[in-house]
PDBQT receptor file of N, H, CA, C and O in Angstrom, charges set to zero:
ATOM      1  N   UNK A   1      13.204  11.056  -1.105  1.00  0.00    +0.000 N 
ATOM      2  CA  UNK A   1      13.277  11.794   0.138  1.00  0.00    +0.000 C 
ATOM      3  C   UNK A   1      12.858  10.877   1.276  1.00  0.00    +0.000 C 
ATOM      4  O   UNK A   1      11.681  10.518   1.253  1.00  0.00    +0.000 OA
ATOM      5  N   UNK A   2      13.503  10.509   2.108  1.00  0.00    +0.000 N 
ATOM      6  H   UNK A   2      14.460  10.800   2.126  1.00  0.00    +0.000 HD
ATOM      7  CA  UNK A   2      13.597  10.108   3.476  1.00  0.00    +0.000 C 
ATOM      8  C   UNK A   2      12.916  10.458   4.509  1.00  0.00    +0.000 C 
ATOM      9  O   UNK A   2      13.277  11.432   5.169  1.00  0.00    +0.000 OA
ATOM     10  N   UNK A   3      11.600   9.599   4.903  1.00  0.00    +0.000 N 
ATOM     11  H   UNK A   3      11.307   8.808   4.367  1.00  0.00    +0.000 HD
ATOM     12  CA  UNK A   3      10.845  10.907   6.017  1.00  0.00    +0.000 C 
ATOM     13  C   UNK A   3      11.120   9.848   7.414  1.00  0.00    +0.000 C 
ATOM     14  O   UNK A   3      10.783   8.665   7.471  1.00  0.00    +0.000 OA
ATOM     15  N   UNK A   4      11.756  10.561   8.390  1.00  0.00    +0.000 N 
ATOM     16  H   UNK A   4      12.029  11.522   8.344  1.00  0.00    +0.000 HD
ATOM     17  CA  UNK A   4      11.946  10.192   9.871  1.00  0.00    +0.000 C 
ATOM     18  C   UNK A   4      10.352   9.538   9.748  1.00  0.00    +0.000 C 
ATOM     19  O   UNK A   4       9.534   9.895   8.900  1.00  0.00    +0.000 OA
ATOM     20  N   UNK A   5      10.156   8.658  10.641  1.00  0.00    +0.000 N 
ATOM     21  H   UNK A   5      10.820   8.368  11.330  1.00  0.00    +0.000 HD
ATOM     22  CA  UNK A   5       8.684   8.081  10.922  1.00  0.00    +0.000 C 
ATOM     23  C   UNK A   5       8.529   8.694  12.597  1.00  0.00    +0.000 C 
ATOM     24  O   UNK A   5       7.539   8.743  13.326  1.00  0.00    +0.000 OA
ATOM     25  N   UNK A   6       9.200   8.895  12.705  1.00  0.00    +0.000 N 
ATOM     26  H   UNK A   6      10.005   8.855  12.113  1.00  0.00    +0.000 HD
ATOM     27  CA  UNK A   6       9.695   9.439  14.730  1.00  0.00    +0.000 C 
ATOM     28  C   UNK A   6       9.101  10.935  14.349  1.00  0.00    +0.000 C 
ATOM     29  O   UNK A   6       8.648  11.453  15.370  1.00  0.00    +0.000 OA
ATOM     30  N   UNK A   7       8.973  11.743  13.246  1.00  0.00    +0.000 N 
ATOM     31  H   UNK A   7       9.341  11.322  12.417  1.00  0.00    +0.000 HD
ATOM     32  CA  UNK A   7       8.821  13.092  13.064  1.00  0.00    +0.000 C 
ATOM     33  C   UNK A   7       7.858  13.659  14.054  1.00  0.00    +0.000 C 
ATOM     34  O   UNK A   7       6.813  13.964  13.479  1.00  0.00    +0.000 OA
ATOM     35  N   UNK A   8       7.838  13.834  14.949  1.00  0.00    +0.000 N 
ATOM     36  H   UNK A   8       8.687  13.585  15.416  1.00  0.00    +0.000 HD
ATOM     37  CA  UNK A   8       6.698  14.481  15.618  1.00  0.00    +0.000 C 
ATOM     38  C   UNK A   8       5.494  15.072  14.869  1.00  0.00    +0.000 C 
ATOM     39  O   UNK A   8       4.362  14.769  15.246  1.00  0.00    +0.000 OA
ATOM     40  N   UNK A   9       5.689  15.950  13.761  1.00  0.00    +0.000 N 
ATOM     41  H   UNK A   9       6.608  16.196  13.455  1.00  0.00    +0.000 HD
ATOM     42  CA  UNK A   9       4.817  16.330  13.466  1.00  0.00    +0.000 C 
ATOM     43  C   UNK A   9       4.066  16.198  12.232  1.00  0.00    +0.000 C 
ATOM     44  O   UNK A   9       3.667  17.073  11.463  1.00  0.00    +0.000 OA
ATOM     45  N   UNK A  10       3.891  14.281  12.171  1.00  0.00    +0.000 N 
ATOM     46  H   UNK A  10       4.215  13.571  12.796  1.00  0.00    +0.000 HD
ATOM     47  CA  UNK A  10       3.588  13.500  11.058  1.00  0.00    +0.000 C 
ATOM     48  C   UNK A  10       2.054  13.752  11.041  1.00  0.00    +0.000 C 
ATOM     49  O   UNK A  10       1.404  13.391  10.060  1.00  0.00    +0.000 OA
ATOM     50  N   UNK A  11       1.579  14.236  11.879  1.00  0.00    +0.000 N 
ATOM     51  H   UNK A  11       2.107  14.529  12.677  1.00  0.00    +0.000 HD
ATOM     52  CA  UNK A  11       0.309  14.332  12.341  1.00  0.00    +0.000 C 
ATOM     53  C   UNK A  11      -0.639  14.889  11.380  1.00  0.00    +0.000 C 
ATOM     54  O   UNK A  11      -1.787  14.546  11.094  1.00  0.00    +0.000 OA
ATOM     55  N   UNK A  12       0.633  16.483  10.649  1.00  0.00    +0.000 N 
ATOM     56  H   UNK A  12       1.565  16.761  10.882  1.00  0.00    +0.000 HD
ATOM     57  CA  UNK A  12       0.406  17.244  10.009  1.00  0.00    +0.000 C 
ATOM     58  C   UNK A  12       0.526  17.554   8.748  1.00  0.00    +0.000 C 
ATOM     59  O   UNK A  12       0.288  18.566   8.088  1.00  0.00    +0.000 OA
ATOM     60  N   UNK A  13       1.167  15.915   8.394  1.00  0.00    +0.000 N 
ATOM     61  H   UNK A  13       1.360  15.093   8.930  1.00  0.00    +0.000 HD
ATOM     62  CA  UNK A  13       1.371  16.117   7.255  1.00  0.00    +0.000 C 
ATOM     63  C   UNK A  13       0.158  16.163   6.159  1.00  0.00    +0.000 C 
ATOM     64  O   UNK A  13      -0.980  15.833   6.492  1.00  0.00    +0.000 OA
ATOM     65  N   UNK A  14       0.424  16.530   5.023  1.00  0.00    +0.000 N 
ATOM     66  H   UNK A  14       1.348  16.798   4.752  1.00  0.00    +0.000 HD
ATOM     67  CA  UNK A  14      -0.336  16.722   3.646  1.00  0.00    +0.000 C 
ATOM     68  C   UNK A  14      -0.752  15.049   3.233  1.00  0.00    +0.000 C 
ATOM     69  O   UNK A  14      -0.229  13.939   3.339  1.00  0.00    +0.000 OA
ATOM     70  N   UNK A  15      -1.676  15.480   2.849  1.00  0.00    +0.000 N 
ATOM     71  H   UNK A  15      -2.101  16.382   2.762  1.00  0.00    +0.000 HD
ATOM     72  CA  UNK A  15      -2.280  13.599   2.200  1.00  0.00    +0.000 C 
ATOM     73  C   UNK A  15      -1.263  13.333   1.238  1.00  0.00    +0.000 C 
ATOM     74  O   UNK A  15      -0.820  12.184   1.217  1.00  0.00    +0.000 OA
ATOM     75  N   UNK A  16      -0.707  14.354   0.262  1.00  0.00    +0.000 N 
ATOM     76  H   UNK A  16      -1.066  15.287   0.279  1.00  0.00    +0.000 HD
ATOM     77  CA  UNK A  16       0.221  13.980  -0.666  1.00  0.00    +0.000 C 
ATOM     78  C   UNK A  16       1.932  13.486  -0.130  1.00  0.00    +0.000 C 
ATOM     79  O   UNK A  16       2.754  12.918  -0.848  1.00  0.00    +0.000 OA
ATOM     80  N   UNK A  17       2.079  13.801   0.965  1.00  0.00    +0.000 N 
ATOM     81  H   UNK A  17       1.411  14.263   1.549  1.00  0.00    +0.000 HD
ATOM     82  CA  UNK A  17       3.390  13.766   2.074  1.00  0.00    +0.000 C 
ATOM     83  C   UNK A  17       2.858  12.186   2.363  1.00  0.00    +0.000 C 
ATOM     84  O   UNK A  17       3.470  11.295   1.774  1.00  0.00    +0.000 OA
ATOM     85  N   UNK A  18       1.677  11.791   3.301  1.00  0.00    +0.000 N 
ATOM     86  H   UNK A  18       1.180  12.515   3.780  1.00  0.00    +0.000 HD
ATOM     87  CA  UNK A  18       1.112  10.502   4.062  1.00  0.00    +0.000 C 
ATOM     88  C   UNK A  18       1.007   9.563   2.525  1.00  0.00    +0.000 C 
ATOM     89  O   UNK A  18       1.410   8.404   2.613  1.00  0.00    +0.000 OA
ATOM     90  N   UNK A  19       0.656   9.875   1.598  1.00  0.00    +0.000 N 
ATOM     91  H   UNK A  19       0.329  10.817   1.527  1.00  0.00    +0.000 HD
ATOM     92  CA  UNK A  19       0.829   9.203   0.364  1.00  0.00    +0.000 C 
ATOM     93  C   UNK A  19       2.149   8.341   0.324  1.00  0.00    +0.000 C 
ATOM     94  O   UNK A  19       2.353   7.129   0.247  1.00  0.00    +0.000 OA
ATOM     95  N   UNK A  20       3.002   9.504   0.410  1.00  0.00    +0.000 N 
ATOM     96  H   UNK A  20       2.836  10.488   0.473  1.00  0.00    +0.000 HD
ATOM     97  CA  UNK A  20       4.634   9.497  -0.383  1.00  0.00    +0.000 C 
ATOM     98  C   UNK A  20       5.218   8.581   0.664  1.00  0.00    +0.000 C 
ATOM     99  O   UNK A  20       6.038   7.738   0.300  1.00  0.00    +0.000 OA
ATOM    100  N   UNK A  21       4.813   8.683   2.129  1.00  0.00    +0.000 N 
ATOM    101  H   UNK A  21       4.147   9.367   2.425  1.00  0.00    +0.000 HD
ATOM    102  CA  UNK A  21       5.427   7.644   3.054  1.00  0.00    +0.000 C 
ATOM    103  C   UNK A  21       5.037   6.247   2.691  1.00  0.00    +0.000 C 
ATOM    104  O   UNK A  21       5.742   5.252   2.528  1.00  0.00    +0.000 OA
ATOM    105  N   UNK A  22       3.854   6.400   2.611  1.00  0.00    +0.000 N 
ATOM    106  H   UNK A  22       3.281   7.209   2.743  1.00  0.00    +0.000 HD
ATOM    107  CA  UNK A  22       3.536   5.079   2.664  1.00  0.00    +0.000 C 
ATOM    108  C   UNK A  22       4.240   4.304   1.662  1.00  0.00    +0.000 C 
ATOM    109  O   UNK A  22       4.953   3.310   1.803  1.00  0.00    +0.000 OA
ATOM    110  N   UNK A  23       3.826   5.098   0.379  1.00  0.00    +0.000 N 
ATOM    111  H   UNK A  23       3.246   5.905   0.264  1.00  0.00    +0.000 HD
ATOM    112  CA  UNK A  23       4.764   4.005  -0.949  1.00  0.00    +0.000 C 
ATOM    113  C   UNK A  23       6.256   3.862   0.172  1.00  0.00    +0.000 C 
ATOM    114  O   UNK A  23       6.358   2.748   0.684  1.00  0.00    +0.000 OA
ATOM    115  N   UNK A  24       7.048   4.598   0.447  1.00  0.00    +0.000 N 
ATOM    116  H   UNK A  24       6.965   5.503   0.031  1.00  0.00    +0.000 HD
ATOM    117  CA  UNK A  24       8.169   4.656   0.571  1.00  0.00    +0.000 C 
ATOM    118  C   UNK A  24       8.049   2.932   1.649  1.00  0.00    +0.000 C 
ATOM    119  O   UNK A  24       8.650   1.915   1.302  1.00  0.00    +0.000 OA
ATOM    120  N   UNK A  25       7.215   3.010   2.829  1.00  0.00    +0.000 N 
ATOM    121  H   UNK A  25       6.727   3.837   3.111  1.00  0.00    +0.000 HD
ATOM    122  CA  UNK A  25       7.214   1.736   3.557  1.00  0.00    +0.000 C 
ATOM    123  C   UNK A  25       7.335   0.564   2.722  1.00  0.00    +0.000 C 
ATOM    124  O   UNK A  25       8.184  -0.327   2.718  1.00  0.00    +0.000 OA
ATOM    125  N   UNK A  26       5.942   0.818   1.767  1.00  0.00    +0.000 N 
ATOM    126  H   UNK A  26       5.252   1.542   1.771  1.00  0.00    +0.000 HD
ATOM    127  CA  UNK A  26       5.661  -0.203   0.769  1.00  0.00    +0.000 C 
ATOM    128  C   UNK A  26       7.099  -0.917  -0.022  1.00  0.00    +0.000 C 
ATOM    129  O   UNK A  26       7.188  -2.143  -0.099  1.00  0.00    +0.000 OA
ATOM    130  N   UNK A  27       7.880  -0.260  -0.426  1.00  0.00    +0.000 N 
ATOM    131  H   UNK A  27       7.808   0.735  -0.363  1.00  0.00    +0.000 HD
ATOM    132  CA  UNK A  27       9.036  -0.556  -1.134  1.00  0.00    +0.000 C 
ATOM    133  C   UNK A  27       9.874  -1.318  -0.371  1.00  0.00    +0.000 C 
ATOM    134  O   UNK A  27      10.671  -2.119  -0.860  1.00  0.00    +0.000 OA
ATOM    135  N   UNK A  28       9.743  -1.121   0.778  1.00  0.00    +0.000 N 
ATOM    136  H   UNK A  28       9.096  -0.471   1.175  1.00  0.00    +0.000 HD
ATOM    137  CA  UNK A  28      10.562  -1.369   1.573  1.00  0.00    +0.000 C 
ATOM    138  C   UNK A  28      10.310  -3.135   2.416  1.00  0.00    +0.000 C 
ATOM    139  O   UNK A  28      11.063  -3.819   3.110  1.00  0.00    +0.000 OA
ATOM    140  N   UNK A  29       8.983  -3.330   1.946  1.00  0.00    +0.000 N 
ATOM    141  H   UNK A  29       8.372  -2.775   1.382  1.00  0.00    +0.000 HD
ATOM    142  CA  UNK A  29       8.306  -4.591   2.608  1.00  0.00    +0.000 C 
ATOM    143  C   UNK A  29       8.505  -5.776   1.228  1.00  0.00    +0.000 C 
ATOM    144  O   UNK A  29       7.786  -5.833   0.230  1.00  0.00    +0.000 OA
ATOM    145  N   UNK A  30       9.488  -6.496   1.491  1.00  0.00    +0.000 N 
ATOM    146  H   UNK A  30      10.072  -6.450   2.302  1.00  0.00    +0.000 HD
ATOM    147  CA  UNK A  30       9.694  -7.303   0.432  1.00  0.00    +0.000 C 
ATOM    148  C   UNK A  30       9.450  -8.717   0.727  1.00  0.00    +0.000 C 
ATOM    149  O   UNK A  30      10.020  -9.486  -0.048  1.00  0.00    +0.000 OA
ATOM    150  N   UNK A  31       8.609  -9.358   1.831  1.00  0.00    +0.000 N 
ATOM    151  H   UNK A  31       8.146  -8.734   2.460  1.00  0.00    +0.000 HD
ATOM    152  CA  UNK A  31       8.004 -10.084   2.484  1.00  0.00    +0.000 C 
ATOM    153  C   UNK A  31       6.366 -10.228   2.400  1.00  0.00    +0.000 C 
ATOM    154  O   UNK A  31       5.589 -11.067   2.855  1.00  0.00    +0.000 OA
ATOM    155  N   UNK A  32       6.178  -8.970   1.570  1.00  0.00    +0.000 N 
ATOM    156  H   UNK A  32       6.809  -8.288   1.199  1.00  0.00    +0.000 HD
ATOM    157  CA  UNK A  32       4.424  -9.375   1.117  1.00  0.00    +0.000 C 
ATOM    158  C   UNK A  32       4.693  -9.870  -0.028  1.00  0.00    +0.000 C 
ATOM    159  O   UNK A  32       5.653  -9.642  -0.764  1.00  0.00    +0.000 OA
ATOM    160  N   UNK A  33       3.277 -10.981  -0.244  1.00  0.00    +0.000 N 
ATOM    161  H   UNK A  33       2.497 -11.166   0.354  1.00  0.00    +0.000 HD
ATOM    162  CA  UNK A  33       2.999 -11.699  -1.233  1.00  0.00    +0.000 C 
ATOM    163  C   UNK A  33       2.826 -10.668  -2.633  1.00  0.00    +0.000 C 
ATOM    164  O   UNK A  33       1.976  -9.809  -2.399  1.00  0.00    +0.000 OA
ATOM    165  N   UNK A  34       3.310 -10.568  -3.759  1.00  0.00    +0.000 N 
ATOM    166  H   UNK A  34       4.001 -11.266  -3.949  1.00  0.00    +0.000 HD
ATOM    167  CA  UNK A  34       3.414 -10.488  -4.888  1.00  0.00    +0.000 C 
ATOM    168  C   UNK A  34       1.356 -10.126  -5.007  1.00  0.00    +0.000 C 
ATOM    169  O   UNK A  34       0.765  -9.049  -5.089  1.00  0.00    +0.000 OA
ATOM    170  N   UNK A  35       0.890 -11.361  -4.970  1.00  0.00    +0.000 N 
ATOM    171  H   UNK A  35       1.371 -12.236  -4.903  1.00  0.00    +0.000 HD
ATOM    172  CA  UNK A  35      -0.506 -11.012  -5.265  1.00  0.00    +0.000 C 
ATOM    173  C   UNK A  35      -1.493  -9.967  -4.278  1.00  0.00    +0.000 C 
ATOM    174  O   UNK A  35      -2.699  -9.731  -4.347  1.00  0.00    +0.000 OA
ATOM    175  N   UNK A  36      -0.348  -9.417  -3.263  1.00  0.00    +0.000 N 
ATOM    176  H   UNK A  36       0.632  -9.609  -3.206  1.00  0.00    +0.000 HD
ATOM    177  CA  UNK A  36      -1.438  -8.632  -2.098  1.00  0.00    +0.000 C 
ATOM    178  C   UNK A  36      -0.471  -7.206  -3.020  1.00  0.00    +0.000 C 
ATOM    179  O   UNK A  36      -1.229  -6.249  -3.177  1.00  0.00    +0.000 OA
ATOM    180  N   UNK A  37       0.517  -7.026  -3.419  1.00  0.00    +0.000 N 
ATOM    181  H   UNK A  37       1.132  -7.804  -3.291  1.00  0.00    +0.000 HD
ATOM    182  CA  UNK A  37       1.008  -5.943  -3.643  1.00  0.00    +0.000 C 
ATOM    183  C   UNK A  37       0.215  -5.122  -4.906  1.00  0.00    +0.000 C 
ATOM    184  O   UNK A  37      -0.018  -3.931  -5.117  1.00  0.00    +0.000 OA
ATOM    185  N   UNK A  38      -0.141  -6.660  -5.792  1.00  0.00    +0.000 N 
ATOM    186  H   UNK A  38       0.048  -7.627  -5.621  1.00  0.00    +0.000 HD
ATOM    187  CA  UNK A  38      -0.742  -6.202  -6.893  1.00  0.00    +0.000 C 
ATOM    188  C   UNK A  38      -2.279  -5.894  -7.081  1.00  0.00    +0.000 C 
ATOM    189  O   UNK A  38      -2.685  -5.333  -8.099  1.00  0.00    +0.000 OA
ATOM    190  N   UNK A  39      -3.304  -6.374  -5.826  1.00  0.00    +0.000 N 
ATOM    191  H   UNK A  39      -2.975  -6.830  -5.000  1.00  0.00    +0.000 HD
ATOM    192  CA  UNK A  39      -4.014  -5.942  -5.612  1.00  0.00    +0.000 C 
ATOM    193  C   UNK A  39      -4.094  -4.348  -5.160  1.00  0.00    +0.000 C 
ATOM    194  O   UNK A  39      -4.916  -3.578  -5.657  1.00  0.00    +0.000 OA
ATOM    195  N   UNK A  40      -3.127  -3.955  -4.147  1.00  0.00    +0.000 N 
ATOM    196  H   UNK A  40      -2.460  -4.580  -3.743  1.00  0.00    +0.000 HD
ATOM    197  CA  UNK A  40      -2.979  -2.513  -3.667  1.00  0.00    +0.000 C 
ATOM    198  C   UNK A  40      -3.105  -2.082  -5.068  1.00  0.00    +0.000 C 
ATOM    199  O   UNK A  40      -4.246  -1.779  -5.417  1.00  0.00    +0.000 OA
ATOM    200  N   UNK A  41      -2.233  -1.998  -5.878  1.00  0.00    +0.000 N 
ATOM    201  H   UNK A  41      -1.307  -2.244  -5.594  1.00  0.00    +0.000 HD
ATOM    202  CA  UNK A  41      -1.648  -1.424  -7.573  1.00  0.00    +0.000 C 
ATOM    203  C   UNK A  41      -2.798  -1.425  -7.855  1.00  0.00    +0.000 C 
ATOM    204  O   UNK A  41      -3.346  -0.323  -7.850  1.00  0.00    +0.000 OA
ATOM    205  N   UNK A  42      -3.363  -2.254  -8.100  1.00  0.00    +0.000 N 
ATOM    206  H   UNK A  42      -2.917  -3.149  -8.104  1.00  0.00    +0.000 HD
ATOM    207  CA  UNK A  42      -5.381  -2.255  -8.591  1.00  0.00    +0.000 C 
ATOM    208  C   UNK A  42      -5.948  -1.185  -8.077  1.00  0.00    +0.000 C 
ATOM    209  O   UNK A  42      -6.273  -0.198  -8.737  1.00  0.00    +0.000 OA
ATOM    210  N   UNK A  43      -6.135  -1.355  -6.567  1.00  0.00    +0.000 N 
ATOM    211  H   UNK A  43      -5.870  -2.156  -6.031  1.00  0.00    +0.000 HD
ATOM    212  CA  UNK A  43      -6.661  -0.585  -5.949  1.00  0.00    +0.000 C 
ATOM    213  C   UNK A  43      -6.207   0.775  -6.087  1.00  0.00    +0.000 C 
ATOM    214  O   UNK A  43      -7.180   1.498  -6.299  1.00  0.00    +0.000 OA
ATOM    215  N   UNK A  44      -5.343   1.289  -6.061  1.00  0.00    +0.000 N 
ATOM    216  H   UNK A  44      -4.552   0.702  -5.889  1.00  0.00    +0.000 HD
ATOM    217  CA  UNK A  44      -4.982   2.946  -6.336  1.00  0.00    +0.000 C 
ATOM    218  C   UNK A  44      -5.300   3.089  -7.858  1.00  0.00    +0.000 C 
ATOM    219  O   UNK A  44      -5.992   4.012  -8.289  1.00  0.00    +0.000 OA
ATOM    220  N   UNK A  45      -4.704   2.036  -8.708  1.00  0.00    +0.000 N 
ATOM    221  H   UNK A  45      -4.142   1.286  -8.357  1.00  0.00    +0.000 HD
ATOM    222  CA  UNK A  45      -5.255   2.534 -10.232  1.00  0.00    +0.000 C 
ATOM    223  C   UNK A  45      -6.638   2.827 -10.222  1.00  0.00    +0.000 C 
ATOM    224  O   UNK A  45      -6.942   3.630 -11.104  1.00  0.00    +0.000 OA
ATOM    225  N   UNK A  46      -7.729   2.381  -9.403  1.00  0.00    +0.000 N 
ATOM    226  H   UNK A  46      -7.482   1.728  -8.687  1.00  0.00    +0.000 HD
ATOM    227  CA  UNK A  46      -9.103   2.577  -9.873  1.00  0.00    +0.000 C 
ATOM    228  C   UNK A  46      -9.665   1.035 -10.461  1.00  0.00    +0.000 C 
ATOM    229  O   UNK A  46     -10.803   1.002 -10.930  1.00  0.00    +0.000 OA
ATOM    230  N   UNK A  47      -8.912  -0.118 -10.423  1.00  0.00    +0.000 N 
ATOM    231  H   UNK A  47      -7.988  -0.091 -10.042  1.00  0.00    +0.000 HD
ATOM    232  CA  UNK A  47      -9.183  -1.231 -10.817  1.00  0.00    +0.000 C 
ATOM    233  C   UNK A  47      -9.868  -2.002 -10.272  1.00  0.00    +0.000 C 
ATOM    234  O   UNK A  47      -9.557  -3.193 -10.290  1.00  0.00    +0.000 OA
ATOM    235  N   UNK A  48     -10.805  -1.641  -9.738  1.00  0.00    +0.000 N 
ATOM    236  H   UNK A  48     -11.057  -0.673  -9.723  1.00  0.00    +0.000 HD
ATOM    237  CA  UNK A  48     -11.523  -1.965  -8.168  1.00  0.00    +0.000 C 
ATOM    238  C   UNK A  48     -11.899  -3.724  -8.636  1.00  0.00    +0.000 C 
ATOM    239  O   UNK A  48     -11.591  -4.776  -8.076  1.00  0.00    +0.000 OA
ATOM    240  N   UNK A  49     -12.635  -3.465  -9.811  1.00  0.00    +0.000 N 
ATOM    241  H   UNK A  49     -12.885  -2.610 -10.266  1.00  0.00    +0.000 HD
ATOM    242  CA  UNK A  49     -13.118  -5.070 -10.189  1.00  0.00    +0.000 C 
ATOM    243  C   UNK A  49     -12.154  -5.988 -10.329  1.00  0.00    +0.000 C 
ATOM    244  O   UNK A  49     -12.332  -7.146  -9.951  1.00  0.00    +0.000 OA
ATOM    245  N   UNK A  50     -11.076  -5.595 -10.864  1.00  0.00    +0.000 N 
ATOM    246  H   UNK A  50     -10.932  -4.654 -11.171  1.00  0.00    +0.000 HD
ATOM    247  CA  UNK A  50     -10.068  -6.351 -10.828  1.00  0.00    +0.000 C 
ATOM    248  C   UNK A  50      -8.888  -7.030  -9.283  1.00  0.00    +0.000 C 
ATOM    249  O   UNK A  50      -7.944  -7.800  -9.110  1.00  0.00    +0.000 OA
ATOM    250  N   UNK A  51      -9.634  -6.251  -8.624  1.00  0.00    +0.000 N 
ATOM    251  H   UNK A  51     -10.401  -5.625  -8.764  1.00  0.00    +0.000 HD
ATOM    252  CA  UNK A  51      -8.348  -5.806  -7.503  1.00  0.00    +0.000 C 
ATOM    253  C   UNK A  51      -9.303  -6.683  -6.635  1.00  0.00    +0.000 C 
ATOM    254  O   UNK A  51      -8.643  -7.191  -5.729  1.00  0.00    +0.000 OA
ATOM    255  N   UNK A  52     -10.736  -7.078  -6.577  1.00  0.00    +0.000 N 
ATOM    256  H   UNK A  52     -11.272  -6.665  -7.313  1.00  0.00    +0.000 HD
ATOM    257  CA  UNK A  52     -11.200  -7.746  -6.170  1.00  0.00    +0.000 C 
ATOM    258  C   UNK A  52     -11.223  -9.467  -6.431  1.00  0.00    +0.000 C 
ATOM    259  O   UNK A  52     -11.379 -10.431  -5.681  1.00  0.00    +0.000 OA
ATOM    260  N   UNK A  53     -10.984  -9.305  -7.876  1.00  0.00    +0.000 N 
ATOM    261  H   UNK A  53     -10.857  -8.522  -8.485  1.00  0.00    +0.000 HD
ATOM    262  CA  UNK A  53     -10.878 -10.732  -8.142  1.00  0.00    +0.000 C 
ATOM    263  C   UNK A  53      -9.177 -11.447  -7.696  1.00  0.00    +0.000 C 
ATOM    264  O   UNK A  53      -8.781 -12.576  -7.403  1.00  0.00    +0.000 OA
ATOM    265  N   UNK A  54      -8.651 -10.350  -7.817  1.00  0.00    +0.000 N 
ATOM    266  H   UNK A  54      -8.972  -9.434  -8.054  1.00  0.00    +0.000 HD
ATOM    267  CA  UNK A  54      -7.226 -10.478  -7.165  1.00  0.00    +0.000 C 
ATOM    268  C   UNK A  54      -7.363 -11.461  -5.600  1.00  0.00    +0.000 C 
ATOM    269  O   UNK A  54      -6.895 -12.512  -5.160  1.00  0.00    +0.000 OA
ATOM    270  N   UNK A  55      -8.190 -10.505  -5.194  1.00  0.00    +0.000 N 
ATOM    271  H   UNK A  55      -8.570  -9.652  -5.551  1.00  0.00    +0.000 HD
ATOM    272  CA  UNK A  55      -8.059 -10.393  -3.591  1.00  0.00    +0.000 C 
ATOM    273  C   UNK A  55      -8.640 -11.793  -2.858  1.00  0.00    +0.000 C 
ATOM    274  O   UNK A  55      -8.380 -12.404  -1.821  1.00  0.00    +0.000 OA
ATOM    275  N   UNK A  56      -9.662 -11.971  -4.089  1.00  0.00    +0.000 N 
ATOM    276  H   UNK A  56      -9.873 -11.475  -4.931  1.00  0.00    +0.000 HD
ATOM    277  CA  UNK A  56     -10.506 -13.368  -3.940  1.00  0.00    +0.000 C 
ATOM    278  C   UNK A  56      -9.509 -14.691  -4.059  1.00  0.00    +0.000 C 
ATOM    279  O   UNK A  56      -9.838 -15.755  -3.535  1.00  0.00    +0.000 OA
ATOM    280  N   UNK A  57      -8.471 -14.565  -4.668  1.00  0.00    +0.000 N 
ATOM    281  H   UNK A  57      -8.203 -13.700  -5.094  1.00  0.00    +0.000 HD
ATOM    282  CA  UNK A  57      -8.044 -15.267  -4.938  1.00  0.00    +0.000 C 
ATOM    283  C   UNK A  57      -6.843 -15.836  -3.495  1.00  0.00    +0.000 C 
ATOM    284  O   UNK A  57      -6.641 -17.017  -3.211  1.00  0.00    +0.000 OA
ATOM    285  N   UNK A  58      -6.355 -14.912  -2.954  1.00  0.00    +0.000 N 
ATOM    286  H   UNK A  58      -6.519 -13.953  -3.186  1.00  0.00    +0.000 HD
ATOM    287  CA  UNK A  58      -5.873 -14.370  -1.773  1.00  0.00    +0.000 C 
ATOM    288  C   UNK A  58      -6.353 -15.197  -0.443  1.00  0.00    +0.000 C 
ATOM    289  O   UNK A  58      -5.571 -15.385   0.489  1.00  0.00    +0.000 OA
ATOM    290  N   UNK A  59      -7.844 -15.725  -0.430  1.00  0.00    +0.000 N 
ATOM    291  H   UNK A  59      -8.479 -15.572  -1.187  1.00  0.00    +0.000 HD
ATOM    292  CA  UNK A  59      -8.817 -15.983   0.756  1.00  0.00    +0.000 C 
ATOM    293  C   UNK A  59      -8.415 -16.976   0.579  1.00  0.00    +0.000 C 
ATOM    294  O   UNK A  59      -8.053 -17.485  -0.481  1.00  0.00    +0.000 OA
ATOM    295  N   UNK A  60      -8.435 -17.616   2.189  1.00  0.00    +0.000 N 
ATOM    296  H   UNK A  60      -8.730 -17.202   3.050  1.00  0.00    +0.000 HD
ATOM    297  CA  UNK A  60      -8.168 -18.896   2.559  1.00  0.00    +0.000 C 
ATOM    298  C   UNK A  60      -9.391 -19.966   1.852  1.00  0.00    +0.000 C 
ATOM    299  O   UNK A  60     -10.518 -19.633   1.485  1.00  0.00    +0.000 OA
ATOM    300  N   UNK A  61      -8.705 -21.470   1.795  1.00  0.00    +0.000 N 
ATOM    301  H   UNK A  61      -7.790 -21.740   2.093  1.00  0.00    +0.000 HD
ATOM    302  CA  UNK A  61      -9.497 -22.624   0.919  1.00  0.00    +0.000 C 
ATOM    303  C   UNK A  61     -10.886 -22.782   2.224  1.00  0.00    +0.000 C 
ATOM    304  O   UNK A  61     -12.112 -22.879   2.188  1.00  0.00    +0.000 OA
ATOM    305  N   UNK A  62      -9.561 -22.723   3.549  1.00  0.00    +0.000 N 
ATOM    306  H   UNK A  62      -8.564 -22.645   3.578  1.00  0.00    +0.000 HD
ATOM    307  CA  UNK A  62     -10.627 -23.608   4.836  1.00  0.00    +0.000 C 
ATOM    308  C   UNK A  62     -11.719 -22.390   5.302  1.00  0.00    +0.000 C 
ATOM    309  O   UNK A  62     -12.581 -22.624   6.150  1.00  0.00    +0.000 OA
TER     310      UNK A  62
């Protein structure tokens, strides 16, 4: 399902609706790094420790 982002009354939507957009953006961004996507994936699974060592990995050397 297709949600207008212009919807006026996005305001109101349900956390489970603001959920469903977002993946939908997400899919759509095929220009993020592989390792920032799979941190998010961590992060919603509950993989927090993991999603951190991810993320560490992510940080600049300098």
């Amino acid at each position: 399902m297709a949600i207008p982002f212009h919807d006026p009354g996005c305001w109101a939507w349900s956390d489970a609706l603001h959920r469903q957009h977002l993946s939908l953006c997400w899919a759509l961004e095929c220009d993020i790094d592989p390792m920032i996507l799979r941190a998010r994936q961590l992060r919603r699974q509950g993989a927090l420790p993991q999603a951190s060592c991810v993320e560490e990995e992510l940080l600049p050397l300098f």
